[in-house]
C-alpha positions in Angstrom: -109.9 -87.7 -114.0 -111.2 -86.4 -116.8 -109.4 -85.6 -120.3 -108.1 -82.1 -120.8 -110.4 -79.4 -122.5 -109.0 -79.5 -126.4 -110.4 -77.1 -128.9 -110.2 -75.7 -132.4 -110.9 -73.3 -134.8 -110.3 -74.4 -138.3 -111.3 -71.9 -140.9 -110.6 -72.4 -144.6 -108.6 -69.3 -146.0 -111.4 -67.5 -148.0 -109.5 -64.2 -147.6 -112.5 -63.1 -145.4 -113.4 -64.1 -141.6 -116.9 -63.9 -141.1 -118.3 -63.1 -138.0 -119.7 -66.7 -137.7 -116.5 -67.8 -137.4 -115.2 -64.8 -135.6 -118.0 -66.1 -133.1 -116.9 -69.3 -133.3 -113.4 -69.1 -132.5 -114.3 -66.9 -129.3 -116.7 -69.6 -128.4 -114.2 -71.9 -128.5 -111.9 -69.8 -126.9 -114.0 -69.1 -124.2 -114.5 -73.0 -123.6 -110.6 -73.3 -123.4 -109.6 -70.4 -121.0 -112.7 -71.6 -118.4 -111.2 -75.0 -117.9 -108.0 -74.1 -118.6 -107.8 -76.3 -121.4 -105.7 -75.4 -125.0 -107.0 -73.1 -128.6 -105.6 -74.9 -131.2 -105.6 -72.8 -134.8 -105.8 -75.1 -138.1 -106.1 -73.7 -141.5 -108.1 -76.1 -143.6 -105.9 -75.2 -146.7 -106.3 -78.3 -149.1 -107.9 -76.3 -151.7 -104.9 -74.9 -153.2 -106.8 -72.7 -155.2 -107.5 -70.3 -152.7 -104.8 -70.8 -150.1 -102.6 -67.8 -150.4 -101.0 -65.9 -147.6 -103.2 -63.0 -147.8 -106.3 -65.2 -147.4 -104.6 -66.8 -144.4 -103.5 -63.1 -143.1 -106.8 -62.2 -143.0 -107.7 -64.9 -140.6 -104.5 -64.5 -138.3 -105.3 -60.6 -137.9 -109.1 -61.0 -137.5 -108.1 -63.4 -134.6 -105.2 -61.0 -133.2 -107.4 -58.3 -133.4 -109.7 -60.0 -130.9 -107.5 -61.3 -128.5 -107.8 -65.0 -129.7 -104.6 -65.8 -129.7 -103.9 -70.0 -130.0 -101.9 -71.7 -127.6 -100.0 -74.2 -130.0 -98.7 -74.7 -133.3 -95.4 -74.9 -135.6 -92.9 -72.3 -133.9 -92.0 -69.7 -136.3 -89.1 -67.6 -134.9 -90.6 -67.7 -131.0 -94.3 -67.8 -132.4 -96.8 -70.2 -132.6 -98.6 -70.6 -136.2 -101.6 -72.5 -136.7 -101.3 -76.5 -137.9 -102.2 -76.9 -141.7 -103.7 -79.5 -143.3 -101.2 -79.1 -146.1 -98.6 -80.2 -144.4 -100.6 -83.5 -143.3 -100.9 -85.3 -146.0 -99.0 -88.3 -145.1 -101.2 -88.3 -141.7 -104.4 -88.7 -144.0 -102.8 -91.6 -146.6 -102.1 -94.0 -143.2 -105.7 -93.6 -142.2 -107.0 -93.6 -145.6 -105.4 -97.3 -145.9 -106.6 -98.1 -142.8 -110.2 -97.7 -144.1 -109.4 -99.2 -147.1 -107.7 -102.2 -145.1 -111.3 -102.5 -143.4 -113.3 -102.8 -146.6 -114.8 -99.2 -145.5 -113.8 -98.1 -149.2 -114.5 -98.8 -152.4 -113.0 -97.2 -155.9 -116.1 -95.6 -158.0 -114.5 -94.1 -161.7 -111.5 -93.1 -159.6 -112.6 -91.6 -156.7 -113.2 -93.6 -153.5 -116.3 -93.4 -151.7 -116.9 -94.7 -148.3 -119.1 -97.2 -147.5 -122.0 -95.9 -145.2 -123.2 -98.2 -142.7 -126.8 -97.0 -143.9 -127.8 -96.9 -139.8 -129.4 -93.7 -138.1 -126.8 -91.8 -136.6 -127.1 -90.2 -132.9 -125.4 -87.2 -132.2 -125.0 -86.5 -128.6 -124.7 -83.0 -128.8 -123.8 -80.5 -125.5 -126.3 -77.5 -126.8 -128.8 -79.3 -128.9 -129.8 -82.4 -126.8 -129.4 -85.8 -129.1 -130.4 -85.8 -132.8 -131.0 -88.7 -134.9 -130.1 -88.3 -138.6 -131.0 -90.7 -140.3 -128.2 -91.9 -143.3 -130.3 -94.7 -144.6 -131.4 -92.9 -148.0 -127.9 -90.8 -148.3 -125.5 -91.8 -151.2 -121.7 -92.6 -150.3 -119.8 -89.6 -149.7 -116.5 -89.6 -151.5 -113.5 -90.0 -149.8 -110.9 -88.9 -152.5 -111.2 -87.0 -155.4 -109.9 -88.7 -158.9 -106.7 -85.8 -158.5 -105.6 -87.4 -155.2 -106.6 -85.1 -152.7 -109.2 -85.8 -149.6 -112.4 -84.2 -149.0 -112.9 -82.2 -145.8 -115.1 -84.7 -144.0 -111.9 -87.2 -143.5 -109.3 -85.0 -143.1 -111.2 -82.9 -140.6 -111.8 -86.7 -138.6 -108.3 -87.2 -138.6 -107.1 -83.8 -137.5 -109.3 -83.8 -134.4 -108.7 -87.3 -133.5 -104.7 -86.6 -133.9 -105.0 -83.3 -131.9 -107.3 -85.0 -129.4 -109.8 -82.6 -129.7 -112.2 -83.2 -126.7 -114.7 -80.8 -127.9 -115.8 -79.5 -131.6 -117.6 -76.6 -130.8 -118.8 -75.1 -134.0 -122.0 -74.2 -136.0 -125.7 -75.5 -136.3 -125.2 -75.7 -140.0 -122.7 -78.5 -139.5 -125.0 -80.7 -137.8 -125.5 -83.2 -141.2 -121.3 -83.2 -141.5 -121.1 -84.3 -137.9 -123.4 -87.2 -138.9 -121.3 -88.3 -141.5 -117.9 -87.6 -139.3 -119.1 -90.1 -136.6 -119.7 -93.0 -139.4 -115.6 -92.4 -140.2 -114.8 -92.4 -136.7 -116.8 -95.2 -135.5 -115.0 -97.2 -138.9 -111.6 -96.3 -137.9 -112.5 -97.2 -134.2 -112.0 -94.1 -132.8 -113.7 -92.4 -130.1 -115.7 -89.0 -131.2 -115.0 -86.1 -129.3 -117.6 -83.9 -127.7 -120.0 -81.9 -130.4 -121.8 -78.6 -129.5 -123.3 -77.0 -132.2 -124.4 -73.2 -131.7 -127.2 -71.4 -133.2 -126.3 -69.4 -136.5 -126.4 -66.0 -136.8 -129.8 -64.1 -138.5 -129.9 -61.0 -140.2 -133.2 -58.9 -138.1 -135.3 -60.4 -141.4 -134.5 -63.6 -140.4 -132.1 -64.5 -143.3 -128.8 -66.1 -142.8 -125.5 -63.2 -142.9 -123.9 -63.3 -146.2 -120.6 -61.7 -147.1 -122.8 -59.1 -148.4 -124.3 -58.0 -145.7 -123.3 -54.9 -143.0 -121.1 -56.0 -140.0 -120.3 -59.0 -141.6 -117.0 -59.0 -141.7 -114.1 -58.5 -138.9 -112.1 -56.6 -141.3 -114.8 -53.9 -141.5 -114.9 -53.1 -137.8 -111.3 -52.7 -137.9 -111.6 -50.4 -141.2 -114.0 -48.2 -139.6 -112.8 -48.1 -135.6 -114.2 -50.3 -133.4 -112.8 -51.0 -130.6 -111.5 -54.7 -130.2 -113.1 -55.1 -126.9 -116.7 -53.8 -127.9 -116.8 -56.0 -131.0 -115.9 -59.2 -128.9 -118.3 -58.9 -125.7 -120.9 -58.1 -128.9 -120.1 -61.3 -130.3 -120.4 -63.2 -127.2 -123.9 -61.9 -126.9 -124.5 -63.5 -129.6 -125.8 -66.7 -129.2 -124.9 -66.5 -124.9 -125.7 -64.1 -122.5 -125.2 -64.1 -119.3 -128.9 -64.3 -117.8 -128.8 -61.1 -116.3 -129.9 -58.5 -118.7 -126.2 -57.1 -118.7 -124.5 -56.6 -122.1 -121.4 -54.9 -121.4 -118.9 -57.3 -119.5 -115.1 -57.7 -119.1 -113.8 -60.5 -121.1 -112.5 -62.1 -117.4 -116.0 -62.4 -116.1 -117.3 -63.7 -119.3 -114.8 -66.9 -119.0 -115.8 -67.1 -115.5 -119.6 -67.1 -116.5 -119.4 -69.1 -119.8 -120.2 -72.5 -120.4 -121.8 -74.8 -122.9 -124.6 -75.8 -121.2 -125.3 -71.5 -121.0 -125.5 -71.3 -124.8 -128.9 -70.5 -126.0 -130.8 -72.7 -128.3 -132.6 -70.5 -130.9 -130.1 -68.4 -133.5 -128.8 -65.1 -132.9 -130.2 -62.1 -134.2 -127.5 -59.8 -135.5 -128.0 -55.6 -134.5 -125.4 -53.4 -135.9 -126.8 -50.7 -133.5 -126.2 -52.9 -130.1 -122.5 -53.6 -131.2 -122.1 -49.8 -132.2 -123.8 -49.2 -128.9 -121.4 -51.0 -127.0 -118.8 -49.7 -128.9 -119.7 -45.9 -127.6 -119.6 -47.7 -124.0 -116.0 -49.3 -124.0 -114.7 -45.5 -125.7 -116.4 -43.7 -122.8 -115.1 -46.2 -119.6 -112.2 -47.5 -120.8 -108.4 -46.6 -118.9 -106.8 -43.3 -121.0 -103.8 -45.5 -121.6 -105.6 -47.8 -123.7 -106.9 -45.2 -125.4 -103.8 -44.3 -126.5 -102.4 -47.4 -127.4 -105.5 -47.8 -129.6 -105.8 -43.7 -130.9 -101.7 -43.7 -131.7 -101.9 -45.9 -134.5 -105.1 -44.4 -135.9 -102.7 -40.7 -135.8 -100.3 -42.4 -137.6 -102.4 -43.7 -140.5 -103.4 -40.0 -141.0 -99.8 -38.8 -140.9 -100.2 -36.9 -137.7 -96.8 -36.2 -135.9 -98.5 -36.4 -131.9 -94.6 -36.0 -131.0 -94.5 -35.4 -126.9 -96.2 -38.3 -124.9 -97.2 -36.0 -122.3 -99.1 -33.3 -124.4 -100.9 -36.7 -126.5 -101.7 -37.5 -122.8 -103.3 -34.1 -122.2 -105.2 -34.2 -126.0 -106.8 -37.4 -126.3 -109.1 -36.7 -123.1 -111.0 -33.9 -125.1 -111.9 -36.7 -127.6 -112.6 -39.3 -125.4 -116.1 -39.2 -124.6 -117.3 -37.9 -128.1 -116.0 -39.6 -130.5 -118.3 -42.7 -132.0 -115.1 -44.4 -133.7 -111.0 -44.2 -133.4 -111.1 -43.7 -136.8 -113.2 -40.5 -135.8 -109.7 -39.0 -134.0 -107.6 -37.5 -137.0 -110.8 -35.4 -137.9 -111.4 -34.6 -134.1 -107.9 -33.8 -132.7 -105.7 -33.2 -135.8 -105.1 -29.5 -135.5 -104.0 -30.1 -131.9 -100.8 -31.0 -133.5 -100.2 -28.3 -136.3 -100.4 -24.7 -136.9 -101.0 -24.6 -140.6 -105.0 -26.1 -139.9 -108.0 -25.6 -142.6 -110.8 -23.8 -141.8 -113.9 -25.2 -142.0 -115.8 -23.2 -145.3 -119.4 -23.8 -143.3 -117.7 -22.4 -140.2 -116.6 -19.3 -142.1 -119.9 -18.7 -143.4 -121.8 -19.7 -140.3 -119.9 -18.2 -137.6 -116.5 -16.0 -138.7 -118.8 -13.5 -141.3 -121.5 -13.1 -138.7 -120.9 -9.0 -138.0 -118.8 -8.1 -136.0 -117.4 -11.5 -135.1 -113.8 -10.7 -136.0 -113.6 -7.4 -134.0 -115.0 -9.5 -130.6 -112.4 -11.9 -131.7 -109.5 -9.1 -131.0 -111.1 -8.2 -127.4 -111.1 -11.4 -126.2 -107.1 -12.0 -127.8 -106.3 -8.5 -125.8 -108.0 -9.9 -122.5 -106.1 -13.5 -123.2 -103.0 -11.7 -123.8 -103.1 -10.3 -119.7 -104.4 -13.5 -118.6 -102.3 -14.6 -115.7 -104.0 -18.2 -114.6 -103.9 -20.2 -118.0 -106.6 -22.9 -116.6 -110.1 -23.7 -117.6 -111.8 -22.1 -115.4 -110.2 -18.8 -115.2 -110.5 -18.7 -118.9 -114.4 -19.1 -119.1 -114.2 -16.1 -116.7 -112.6 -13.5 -118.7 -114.6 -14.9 -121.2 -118.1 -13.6 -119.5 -115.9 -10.6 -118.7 -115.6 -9.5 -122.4 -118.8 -11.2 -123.4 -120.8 -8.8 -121.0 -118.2 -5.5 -121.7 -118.5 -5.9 -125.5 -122.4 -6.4 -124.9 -122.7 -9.6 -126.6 -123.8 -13.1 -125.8 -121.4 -16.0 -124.5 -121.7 -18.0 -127.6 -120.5 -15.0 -129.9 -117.1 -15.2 -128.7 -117.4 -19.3 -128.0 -117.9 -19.9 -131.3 -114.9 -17.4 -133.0 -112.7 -18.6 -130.6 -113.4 -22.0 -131.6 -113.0 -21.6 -135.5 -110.1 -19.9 -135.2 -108.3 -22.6 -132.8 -109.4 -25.4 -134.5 -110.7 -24.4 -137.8 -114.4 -26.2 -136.9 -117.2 -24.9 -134.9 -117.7 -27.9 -133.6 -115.6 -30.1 -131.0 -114.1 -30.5 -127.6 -115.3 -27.6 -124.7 -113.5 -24.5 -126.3 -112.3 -23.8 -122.3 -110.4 -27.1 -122.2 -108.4 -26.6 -125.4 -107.8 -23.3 -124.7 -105.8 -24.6 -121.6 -104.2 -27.3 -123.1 -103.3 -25.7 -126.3 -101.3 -23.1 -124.0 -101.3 -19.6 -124.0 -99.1 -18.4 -126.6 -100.5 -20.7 -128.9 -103.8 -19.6 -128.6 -103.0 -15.9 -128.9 -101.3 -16.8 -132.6 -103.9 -18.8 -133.9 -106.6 -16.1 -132.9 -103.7 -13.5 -134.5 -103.5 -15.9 -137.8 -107.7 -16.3 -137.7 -108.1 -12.4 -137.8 -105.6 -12.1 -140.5 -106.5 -14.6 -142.9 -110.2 -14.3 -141.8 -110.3 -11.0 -142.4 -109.0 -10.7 -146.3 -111.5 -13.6 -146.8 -114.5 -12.2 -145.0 -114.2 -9.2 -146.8 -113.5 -10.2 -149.9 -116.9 -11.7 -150.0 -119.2 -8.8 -148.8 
């Protein structure tokens, strides 16, 4: 019987989660949830410099935000948080004697270096096929610092040999660490785990992503409105796919689908469009209760009161399908909730100061006013009605009727808000649009 599936994610706490890593972690979470094997989270916080609580926020939000949530860890208060190599120092002095004990160390000017076996080094790797890297020309990697503290290369050995990590999924770039990681492992007498090293992740030039660079942090998507969903099937793409042509899948098939051996071999070409792409899809097919639970919070932010669940519930379909990010939402349904709206100074001028615009405006509040079946399509016919008795076109009472429900002339089909806006709310805001409209209007012929 075979060990169980182990895997990690261990991120130092820059203050910033890369989509690399983002990528990495779902990888690895992937890997776990397939063969219903264990995410283990460890912060690699030696470097007290930069490990504050907001860097390490970043990282358990970004991961939250995703849906990669670990499996184990400290509890704190009925939570799991993520092991720290801060806390493992006395873990890393045993072993560190131990190599010492061995005569696998020696003391340089204060630091300790290790002594490298100065052999080739084969790396058996799941996704890259065995690589030989040859050590025989590379100088002694330190061990310890003069100040005391280790250097990521042990530490990282030690963790994932206590943990009994089966497989260190991470990427390409750490394909000369691993060589140097199996040297400590084979001097302590331990048994490597697994290695899989993915491609990295190109800019469309070619270039490796920088902090600098659009999309290349989580935090942005979750700035500007992506949905969670969209930006993780995007990032599986990304470096897997799952042979078929198809990029939009549920995160359930993708753990049925995924495996190492499926990972492709060349690096991953990052497109900003594709994930904004997908992003459009999820907004467009996803159920209208997770819309909510994903367009409330975006309300809030803006300091919209959406008050009764079952009006929000009749609001947030208008939006649905046209909006390109949640963050689009306040913008695009705000004046559903109050009466004291803007209007729009381009819809004024384009569309309320057009002659005669106000005065259609009153017929079609007097035929609204004796409207007796508030629905859409009733509406759109006594629209026609006073369109074709006032002898103008549709769209000249369309568009009044929309500025002066919603302050914009653009937005949701004018008969579908009328409905759910309700009658006597309607027939005030085209009462308040005549009035205020008309002072304006006229005070700028």
């Amino acid at each position: 019987m075979s060990d169980p599936v182990r895997v990690r994610f261990a991120p130092s706490p820059t203050g910033f989660l890369h989509v690399g890593g983002a990528r990495t972690a779902l990888f690895n979470w992937l890997y776990a949830r397939k063969h219903n094997g264990a995410f283990v989270l460890r912060i690699e916080d030696t470097d007290e410099a930069r490990n504050t609580d907001e860097a390490n926020q970043v990282i358990f939000d970004g991961l939250r935000w995703l849906g990669l949530l670990w499996d184990e860890g400290p509890d704190i208060g009925g939570d799991y948080g993520p092991y720290r190599q801060s806390e493992r120092r006395d873990r890393y002095e045993d072993h560190f004697e131990t190599l010492k004990a061995g005569g696998h160390l020696y003391e340089d000017e204060g630091t300790w270096r290790f002594r490298s076996p100065r052999q080739p080094v084969t790396i058996e790797d799941e996704v890259c096929g065995n690589i030989v890297v040859d050590r025989s020309m590379e100088p002694d990697m330190t061990l310890r610092r003069k100040n005391g503290s280790f250097i990521f290369h042990f530490v990282n050995v030690i963790d994932d040999s206590e943990m009994k990590i089966s497989h260190v999924i991470r990427g390409e770039d750490h394909l000369t660490n691993t060589a140097k990681h199996i040297e400590i492992y084979n001097a302590l007498g331990i048994t490597p785990p697994k290695f899989a090293h993915i491609p990295l992740i190109l800019n469309r030039d070619g270039s490796k992503m920088s902090k600098r660079d659009a999309g290349s942090s989580i935090r942005e998507y979750v700035q500007q409105g992506y949905v969670p969903e969209a930006v993780r099937n995007y990032l599986c793409l990304l470096g897997w796919s799952p042979k078929d042509n198809r990029e939009k899948l549920d995160i359930e098939e993708v753990i049925a689908l995924f495996d190492l051996d499926k990972i492709n071999r060349r690096n991953a070409a990052f497109d900003l469009d594709k994930c904004f792409w997908l992003n459009g899809q999820y907004l467009i097919q996803m159920s209208l209760e997770r819309f909510r639970e994903l367009a409330i919070p975006e309300l809030e932010k803006a300091g919209i009161e959406w008050g009764d669940d079952d009006y929000l519930m009749q609001v947030l379909p208008l939006a649905k399908e046209k909006i390109k990010h949640l963050t689009d939402l306040p913008d695009w349904l705000g004046y559903f909730f109050t009466e004291t709206f803007p209007y729009d100074e381009k819809a004024i001028a384009k569309v309320m100061k057009k002659e005669g615009a106000l005065d259609r405006l009153a017929a079609l509040q007097e035929a609204f006013a004796n409207q007796a079946a508030w629905e859409t399509e009733a509406l759109e016919l006594s629209l026609k009605q006073v369109a074709e008795a006032v002898g103008c076109k549709t769209g000249d009472l369309v568009h009044p009727a929309r500025v002066a429900v919603s302050g914009r002339s653009v937005g949701p089909s004018l008969y579908h808000m009328l409905e759910v806006l309700g009658q006597e709310r309607v027939l005030q805001r085209f009462e308040r649009a005549r009035k205020e409209l008309a002072e304006l209007v006229a005070g700028n012929e």
